[in-house]
BALO-779035 format. One line per field, with one value per residue: y, z, x negated of N, C-alpha, C in turn; residue number from 1; chain; residue in three letters. Coordinates in steps of 0.2 Angstrom, whole numbers, plus 5000, padded with zeros to 4 digits. Layout:
# residues N
n_yy c(Y_...)
n_zz c(Z_...)
n_xx c(X_...)
ca_yy c(Y_...)
ca_zz c(Z_...)
ca_xx c(X_...)
c_yy c(Y_...)
c_zz c(Z_...)
c_xx c(X_...)
k c(NUM_...)
c c(A_...)
r c(ALA_...)
END
This chain:
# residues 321
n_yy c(5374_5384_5379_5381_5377_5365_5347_5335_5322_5311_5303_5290_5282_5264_5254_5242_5227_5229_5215_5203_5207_5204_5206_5215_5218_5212_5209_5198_5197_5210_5219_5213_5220_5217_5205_5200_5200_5208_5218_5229_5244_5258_5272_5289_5298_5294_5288_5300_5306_5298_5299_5312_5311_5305_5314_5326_5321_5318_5330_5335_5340_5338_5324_5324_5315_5313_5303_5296_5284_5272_5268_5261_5252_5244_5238_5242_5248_5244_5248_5261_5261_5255_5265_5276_5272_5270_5282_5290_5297_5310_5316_5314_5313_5312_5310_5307_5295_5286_5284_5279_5268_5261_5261_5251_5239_5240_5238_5226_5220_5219_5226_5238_5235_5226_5238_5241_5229_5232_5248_5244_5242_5253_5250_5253_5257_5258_5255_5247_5248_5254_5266_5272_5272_5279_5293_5292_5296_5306_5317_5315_5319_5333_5339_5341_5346_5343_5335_5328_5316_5313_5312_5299_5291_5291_5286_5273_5270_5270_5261_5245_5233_5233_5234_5223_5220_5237_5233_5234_5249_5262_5272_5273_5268_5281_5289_5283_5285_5299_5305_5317_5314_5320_5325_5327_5333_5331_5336_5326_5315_5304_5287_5288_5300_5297_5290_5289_5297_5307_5320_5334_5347_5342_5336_5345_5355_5346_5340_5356_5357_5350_5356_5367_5360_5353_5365_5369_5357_5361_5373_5371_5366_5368_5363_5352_5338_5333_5320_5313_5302_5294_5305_5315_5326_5332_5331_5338_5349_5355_5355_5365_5376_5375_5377_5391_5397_5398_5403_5416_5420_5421_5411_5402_5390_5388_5378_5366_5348_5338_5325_5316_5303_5291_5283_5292_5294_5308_5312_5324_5331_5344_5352_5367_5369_5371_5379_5369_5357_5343_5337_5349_5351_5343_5342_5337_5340_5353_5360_5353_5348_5357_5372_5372_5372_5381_5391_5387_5375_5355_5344_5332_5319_5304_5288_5275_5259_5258_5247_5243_5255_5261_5248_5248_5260_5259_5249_5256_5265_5259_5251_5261_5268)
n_zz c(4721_4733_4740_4754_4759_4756_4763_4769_4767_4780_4780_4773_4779_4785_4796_4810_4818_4834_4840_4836_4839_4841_4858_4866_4881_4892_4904_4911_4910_4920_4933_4952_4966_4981_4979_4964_4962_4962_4958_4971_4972_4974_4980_4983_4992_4990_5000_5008_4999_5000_5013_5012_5005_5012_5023_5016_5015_5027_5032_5022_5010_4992_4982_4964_4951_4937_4922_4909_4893_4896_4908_4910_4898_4904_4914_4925_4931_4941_4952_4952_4954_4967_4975_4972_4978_4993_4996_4992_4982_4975_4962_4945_4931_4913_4896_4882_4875_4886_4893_4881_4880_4894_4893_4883_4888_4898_4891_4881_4885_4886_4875_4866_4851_4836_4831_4820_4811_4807_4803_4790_4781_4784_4796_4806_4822_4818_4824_4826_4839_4848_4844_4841_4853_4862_4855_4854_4868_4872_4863_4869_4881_4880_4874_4889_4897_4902_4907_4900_4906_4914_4905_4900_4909_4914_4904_4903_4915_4913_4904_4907_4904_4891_4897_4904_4912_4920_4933_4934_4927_4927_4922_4926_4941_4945_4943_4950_4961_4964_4960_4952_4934_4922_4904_4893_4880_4864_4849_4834_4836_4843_4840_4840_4834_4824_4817_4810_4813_4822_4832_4832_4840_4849_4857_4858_4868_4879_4883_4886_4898_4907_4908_4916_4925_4931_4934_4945_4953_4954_4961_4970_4979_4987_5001_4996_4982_4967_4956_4941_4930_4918_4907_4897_4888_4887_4900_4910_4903_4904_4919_4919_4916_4920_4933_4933_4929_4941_4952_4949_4949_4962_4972_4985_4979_4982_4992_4988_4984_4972_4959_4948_4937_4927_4912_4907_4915_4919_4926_4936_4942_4947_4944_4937_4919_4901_4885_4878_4880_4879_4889_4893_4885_4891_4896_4909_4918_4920_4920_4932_4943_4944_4942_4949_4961_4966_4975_4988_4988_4985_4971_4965_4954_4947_4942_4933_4928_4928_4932_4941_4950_4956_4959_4971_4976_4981_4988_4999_5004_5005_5018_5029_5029)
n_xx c(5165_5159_5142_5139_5151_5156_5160_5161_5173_5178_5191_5190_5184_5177_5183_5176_5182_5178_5179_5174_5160_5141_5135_5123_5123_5132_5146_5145_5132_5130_5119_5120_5123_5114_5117_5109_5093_5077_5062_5054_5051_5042_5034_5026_5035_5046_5055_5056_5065_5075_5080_5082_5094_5104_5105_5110_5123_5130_5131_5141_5138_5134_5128_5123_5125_5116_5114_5107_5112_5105_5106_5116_5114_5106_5112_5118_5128_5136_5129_5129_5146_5147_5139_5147_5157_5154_5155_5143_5138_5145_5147_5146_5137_5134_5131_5138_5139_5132_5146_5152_5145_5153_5164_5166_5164_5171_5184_5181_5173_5159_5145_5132_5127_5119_5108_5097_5100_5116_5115_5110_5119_5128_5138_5135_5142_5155_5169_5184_5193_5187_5185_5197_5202_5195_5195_5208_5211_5206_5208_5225_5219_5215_5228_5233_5225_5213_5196_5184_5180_5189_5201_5198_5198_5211_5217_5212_5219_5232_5232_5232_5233_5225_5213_5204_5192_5192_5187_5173_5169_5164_5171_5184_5183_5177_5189_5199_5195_5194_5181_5175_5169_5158_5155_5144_5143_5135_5137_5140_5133_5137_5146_5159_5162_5160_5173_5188_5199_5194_5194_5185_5186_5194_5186_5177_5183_5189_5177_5169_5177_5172_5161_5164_5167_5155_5149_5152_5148_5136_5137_5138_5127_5117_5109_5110_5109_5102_5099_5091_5093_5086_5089_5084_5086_5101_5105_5094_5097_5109_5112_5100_5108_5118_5115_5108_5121_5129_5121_5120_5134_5131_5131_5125_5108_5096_5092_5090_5087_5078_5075_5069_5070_5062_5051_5041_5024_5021_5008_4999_5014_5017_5006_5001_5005_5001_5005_4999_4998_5008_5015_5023_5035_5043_5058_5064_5053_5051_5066_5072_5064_5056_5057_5070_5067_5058_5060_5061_5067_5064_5054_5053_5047_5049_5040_5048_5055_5073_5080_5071_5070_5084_5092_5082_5083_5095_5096_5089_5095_5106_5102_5098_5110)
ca_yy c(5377_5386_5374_5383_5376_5359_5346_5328_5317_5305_5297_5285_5277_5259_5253_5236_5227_5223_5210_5198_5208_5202_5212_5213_5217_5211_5208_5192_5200_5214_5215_5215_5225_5213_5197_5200_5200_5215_5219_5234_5250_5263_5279_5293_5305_5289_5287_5308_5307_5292_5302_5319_5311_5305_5320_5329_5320_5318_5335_5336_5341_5336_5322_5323_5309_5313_5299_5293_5278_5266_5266_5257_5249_5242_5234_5244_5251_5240_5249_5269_5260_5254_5270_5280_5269_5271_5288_5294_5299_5315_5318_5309_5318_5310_5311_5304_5287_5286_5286_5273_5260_5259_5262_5246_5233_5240_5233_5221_5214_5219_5232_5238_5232_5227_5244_5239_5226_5236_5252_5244_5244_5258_5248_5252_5261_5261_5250_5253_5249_5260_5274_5275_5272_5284_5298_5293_5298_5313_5322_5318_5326_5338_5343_5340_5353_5337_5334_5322_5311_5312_5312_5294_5287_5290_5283_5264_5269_5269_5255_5241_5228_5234_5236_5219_5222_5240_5236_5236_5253_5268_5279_5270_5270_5288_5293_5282_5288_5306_5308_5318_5311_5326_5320_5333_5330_5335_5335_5324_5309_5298_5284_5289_5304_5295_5288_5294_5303_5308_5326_5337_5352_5341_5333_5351_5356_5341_5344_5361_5356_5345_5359_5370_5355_5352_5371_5371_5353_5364_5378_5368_5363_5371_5357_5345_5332_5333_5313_5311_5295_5294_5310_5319_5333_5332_5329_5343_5356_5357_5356_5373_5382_5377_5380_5398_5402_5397_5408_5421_5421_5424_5405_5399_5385_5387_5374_5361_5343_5334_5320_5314_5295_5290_5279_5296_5297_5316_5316_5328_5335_5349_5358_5373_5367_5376_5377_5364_5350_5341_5337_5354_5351_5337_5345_5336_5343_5360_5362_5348_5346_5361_5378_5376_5372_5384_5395_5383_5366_5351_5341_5323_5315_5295_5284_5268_5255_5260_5239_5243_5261_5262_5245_5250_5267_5257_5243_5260_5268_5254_5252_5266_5271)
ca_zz c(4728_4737_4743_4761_4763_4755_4768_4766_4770_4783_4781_4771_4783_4784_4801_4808_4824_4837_4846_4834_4838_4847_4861_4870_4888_4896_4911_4915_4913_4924_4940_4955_4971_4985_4974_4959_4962_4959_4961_4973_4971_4981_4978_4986_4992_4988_5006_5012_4997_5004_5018_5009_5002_5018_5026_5014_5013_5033_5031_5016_5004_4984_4977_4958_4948_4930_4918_4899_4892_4896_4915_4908_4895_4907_4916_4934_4931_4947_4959_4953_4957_4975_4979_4974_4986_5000_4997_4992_4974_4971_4954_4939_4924_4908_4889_4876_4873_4891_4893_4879_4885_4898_4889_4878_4895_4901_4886_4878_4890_4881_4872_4865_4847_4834_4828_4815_4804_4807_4799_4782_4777_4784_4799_4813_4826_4814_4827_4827_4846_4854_4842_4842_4859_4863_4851_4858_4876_4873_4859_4874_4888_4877_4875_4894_4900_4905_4904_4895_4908_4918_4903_4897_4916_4916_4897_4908_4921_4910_4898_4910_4898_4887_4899_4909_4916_4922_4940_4933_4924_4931_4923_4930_4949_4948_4943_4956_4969_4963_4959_4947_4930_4916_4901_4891_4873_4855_4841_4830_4841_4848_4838_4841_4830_4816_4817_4806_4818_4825_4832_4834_4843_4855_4862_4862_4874_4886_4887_4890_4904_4913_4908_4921_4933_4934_4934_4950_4960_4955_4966_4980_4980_4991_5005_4994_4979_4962_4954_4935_4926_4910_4902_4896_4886_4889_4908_4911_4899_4907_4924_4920_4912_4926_4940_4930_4932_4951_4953_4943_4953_4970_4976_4986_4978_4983_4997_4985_4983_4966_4958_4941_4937_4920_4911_4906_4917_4918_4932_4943_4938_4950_4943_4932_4913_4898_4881_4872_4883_4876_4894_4895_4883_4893_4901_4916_4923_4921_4921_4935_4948_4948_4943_4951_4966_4969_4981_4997_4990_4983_4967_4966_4945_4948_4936_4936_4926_4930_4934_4947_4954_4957_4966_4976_4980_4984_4996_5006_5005_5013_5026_5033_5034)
ca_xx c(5165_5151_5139_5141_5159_5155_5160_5164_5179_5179_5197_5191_5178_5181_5179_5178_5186_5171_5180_5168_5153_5135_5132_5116_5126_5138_5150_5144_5124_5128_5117_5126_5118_5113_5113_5104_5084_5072_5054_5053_5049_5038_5030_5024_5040_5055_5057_5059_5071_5081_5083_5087_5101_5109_5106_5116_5132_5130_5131_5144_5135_5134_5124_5127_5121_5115_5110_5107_5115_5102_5106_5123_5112_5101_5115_5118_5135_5140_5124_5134_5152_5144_5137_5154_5163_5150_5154_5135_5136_5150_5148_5143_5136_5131_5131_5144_5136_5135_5152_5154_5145_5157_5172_5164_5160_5178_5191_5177_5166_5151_5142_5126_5126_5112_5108_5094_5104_5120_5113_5109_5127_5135_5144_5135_5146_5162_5171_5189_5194_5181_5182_5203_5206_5193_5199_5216_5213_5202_5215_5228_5215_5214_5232_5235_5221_5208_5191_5181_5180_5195_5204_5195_5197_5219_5218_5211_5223_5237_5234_5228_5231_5219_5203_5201_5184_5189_5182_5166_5170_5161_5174_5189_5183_5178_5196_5201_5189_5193_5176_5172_5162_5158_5151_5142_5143_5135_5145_5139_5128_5142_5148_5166_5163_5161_5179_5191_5206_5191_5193_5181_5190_5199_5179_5174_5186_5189_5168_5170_5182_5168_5155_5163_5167_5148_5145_5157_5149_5130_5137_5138_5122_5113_5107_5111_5103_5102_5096_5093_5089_5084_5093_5078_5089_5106_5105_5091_5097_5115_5110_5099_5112_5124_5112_5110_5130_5128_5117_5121_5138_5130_5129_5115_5107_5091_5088_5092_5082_5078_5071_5069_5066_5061_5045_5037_5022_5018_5000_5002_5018_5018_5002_5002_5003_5001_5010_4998_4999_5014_5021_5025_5040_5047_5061_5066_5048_5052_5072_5075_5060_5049_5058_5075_5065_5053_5061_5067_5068_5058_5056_5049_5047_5049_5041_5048_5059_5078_5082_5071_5071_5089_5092_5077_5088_5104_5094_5087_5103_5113_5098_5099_5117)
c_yy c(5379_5381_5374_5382_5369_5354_5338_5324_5312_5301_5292_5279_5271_5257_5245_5233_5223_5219_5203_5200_5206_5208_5210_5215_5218_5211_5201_5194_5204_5213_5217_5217_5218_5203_5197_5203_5205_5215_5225_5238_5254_5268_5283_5300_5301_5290_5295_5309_5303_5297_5311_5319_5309_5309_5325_5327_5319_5325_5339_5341_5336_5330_5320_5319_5309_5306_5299_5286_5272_5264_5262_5249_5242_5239_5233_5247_5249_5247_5256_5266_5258_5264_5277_5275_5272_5280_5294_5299_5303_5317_5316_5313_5314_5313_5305_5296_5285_5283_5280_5267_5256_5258_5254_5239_5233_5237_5227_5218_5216_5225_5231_5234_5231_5232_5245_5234_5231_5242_5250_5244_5249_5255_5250_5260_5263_5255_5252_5255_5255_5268_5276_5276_5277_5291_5299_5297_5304_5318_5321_5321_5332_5343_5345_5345_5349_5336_5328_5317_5309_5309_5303_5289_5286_5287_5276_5264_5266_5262_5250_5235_5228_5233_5229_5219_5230_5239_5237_5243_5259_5276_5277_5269_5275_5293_5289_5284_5296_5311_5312_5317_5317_5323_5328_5329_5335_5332_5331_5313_5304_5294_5286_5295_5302_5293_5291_5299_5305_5317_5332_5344_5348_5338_5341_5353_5355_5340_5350_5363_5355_5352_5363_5367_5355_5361_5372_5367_5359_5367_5379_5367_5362_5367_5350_5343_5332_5326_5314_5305_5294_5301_5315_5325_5336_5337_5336_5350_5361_5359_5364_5379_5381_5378_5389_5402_5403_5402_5417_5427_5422_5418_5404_5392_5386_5382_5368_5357_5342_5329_5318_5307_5292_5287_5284_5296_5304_5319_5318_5333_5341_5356_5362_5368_5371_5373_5369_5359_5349_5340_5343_5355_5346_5342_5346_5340_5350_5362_5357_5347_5352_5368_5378_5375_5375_5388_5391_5376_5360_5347_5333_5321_5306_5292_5277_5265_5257_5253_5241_5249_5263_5257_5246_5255_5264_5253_5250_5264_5265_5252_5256_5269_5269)
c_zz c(4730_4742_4749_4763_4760_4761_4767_4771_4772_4784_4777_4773_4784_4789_4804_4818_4829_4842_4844_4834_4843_4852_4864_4878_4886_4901_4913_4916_4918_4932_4945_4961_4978_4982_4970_4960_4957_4960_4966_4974_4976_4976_4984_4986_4992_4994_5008_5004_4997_5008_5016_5008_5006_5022_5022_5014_5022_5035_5025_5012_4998_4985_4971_4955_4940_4929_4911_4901_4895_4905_4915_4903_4898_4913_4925_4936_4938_4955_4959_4955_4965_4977_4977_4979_4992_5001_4996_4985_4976_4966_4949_4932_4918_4900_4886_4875_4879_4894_4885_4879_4889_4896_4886_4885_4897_4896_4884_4881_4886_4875_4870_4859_4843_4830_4820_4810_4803_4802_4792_4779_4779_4790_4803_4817_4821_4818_4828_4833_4848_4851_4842_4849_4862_4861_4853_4864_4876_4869_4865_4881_4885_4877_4884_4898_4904_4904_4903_4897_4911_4912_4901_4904_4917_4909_4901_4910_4919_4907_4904_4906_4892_4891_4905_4912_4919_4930_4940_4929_4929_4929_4926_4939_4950_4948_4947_4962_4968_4962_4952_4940_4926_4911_4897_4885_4868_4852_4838_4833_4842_4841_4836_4834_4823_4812_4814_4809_4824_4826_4838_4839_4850_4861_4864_4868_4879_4887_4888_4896_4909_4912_4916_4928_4935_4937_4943_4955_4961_4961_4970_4982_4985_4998_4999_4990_4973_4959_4946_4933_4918_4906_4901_4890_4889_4898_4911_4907_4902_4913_4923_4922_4920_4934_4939_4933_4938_4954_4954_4947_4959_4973_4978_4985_4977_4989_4993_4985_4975_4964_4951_4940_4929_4917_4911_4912_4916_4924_4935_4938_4942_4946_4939_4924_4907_4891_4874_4874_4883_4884_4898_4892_4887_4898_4907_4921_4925_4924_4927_4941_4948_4948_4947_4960_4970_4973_4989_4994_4987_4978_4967_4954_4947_4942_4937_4929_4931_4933_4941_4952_4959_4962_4973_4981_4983_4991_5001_5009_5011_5018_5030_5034_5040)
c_xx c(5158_5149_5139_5146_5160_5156_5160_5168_5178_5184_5194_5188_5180_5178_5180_5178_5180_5174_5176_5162_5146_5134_5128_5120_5133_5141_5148_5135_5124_5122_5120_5120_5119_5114_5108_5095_5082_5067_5057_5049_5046_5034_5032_5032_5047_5058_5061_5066_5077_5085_5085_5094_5107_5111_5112_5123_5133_5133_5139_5143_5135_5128_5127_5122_5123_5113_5112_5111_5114_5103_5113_5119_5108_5104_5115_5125_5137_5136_5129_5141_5149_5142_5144_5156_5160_5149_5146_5135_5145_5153_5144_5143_5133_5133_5136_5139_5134_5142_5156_5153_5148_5162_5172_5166_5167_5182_5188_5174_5159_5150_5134_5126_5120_5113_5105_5098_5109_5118_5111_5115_5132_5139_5144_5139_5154_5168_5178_5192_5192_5181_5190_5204_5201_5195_5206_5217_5208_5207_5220_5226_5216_5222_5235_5232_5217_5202_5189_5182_5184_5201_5204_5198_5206_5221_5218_5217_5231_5240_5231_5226_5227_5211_5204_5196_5185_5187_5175_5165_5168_5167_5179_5191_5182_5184_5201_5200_5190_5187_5176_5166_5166_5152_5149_5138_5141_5137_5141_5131_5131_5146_5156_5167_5165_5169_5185_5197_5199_5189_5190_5181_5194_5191_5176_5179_5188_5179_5169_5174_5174_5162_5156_5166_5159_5146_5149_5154_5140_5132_5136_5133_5117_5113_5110_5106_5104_5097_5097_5090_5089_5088_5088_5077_5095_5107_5101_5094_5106_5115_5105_5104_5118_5121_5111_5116_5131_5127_5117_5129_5139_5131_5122_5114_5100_5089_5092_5086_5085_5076_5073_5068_5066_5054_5040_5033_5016_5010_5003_5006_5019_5013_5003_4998_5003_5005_5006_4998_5006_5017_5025_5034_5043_5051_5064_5062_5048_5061_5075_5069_5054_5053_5064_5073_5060_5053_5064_5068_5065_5062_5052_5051_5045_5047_5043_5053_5067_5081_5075_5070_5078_5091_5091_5082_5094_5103_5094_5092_5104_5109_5099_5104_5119)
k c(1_2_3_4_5_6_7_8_9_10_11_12_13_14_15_16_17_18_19_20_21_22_23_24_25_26_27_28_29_30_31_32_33_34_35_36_37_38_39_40_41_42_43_44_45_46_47_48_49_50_51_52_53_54_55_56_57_58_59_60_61_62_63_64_65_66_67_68_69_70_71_72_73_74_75_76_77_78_79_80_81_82_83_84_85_86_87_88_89_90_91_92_93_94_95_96_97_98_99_100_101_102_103_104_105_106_107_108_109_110_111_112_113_114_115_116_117_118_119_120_121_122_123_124_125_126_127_128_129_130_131_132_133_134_135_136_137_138_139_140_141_142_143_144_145_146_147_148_149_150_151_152_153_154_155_156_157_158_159_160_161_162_163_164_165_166_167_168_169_170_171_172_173_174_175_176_177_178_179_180_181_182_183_184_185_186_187_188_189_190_191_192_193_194_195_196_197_198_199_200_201_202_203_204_205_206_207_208_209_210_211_212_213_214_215_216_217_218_219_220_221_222_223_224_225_226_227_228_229_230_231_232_233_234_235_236_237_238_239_240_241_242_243_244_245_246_247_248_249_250_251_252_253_254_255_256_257_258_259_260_261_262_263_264_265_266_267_268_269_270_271_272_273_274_275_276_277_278_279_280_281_282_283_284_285_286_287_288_289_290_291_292_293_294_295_296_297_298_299_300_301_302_303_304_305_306_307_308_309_310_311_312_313_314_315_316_317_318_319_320_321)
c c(A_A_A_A_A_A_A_A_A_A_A_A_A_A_A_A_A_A_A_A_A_A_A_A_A_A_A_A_A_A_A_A_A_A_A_A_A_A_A_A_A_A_A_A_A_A_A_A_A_A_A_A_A_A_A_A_A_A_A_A_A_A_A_A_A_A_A_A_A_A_A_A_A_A_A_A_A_A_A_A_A_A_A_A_A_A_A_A_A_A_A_A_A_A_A_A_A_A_A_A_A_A_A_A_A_A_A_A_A_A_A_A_A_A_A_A_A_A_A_A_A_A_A_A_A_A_A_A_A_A_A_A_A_A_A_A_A_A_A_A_A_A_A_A_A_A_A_A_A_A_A_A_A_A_A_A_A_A_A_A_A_A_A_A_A_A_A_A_A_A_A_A_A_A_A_A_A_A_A_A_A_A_A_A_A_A_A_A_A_A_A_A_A_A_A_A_A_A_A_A_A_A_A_A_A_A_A_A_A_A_A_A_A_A_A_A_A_A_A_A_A_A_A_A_A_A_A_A_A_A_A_A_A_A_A_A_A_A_A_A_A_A_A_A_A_A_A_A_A_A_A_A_A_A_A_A_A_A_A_A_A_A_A_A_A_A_A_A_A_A_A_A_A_A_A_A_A_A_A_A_A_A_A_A_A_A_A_A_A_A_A_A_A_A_A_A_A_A_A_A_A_A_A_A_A_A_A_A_A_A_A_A_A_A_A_A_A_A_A_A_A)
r c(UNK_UNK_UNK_UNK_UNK_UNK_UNK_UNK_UNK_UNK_UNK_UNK_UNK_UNK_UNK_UNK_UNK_UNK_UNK_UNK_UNK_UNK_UNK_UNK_UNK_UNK_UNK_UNK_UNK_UNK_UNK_UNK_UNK_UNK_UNK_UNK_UNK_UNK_UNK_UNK_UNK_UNK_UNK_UNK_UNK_UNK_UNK_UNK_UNK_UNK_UNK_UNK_UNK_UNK_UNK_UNK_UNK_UNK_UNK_UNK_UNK_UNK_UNK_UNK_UNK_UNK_UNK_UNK_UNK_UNK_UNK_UNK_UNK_UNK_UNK_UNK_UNK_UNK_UNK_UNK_UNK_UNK_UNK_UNK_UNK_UNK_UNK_UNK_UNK_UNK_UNK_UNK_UNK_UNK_UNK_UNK_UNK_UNK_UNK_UNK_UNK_UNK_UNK_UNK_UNK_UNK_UNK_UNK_UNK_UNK_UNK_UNK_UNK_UNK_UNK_UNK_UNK_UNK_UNK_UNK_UNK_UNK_UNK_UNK_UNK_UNK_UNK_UNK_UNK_UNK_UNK_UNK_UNK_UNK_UNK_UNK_UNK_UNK_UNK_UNK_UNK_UNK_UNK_UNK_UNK_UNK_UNK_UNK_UNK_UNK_UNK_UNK_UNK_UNK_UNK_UNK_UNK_UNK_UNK_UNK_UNK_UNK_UNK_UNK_UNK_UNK_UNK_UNK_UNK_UNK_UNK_UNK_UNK_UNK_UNK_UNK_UNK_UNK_UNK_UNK_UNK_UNK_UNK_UNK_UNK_UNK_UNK_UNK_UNK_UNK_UNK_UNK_UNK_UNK_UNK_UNK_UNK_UNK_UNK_UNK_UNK_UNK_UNK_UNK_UNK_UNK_UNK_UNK_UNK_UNK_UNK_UNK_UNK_UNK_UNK_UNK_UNK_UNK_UNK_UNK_UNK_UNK_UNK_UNK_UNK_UNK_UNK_UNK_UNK_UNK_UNK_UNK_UNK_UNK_UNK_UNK_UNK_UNK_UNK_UNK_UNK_UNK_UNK_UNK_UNK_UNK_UNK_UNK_UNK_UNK_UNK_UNK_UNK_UNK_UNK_UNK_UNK_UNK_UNK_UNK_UNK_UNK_UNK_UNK_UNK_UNK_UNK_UNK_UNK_UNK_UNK_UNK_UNK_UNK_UNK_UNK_UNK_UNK_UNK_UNK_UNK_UNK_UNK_UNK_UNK_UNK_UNK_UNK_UNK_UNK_UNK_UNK_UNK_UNK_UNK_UNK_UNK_UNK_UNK_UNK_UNK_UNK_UNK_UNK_UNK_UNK_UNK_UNK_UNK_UNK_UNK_UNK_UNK_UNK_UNK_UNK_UNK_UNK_UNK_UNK_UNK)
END
């Protein structure tokens, strides 16, 4: 065979059932919004974005709420379910491991494995729960004409007895709440893939569903609020492209707010920087808080700990509605 058509078969993968597995979070770890103790957060700009964000849903407008894994990892899933109810968050954007964290917290109580041992034999992420029932409900989005997230959210909806903890489950209130969550996936990253009925045709195109839901809450944007936490490819590189098509299609999204929050601190992220200072490649700083703001609306870069930035945003929230 030509080396360019070489491939290798995953049916044989041998996977293994994580109802015996250690997890580093749980459902009895999670933290819960107004019990659970935080330091509190302050920076320059956090307050006028407090108020950004109410003015716009005062207003009904958009606030879409990108993040990474780690804002599941790091045991907040409850603060994003609180602020969809309360009506504050519209749309939820994340990445494929994003999206399984929850999945994991929702039927198992607990996720987040040990990556380091696991990785010496081959096991790690060869689960077979999380990676069938997933594959499950994405091949049936997929035949149904559903995206990623919707399609994963009427999979809970369905099975009930399977997912005991979904009220803690950020995808199972947003497909009750009618909010939209879009999960924006590369092939080859997510646990799930590894899984043998694992089809790679059916994830492309219940993601390409959610690509052109978020391209569609972008459009709205304009008085609204763009938040990302920890997505520092994914999360930035979609929001471009879908601020682009907005665009592109003659929507005004130029009096939009933004804000990024993540450990990286970048100085003065606003000044002009050149290609050999490495904070130039960080792409929240350019594709999320300086260039889609440059004509009519403003960006802020948060540096903080997500256990306690986000609280922080939920306390000031619910103060001032």
């Amino acid at each position: 065979m030509e080396r360019r058509k070489q491939t290798l078969d995953l049916s044989p993968i041998k996977t293994y059932s994580a109802r015996e597995r250690i997890n580093l979070v749980t459902i009895d770890n999670l933290m819960t919004p107004g019990v659970t103790p935080h330091e509190e957060y302050s920076a320059d700009g956090f307050d006028e974005l407090v108020d950004r964000i109410l003015e716009a849903r005062r207003n009904g407008r958009p606030v879409i709420w990108s993040m990474g894994a780690h804002v599941v990892k790091n045991r907040l899933s409850r603060y994003i379910i609180e602020l969809m109810k309360m009506g504050i968050i519209t749309h939820v954007a994340a990445n494929g491991a994003t999206s399984i964290h929850d999945f994991e917290l929702c039927w198992l109580g607990g996720t987040s494995e040990d990556v380091p041992t696991a990785i010496e034999d081959g096991s790690f992420g060869m689960w077979e729960e999380t990676g069938r029932w997933m594959n499950e409900a994405i091949q049936r989005g997929a035949e149904l004409g559903l995206g990623y997230g919707e399609a994963l959210g009427e999979y809970i909806d369905l099975n009930p007895e399977k997912f005991p903890n979904r009220e803690d489950c950020i995808l199972w209130n947003g497909y009750k709440l009618d909010i939209p969550l879009t999960y924006h996936i590369a092939l080859g990253t997510d646990i799930i893939h590894q899984h043998p009925i694992c089809d790679m045709g059916a994830i492309g195109k219940c993601s390409g569903i959610d690509f052109k839901k978020m391209c569609y809450s972008v459009s709205q944007l304009d008085g609204g609020v763009f938040l990302n936490f920890g997505s520092s490819v994914i999360g930035p590189e979609v929001f471009l492209k879908a601020l682009s098509i907005a665009r592109n299609l003659g929507c005004p999204t130029f009096r939009i707010t933004t804000a990024n929050f993540d450990l990286v601190d970048l100085g003065d992220y606003r000044s002009k920087i050149g290609y050999e200072d490495p904070n130039y490649y960080y792409r929240p700083r350019k594709n999320i808080v300086n260039r889609p703001t440059q004509h009519g609306g403003k960006g802020w870069h948060f540096v903080g700990d997500h256990q306690v930035t986000i609280p922080t945003l939920y306390d000031k929230i619910k103060e001032k509605m």
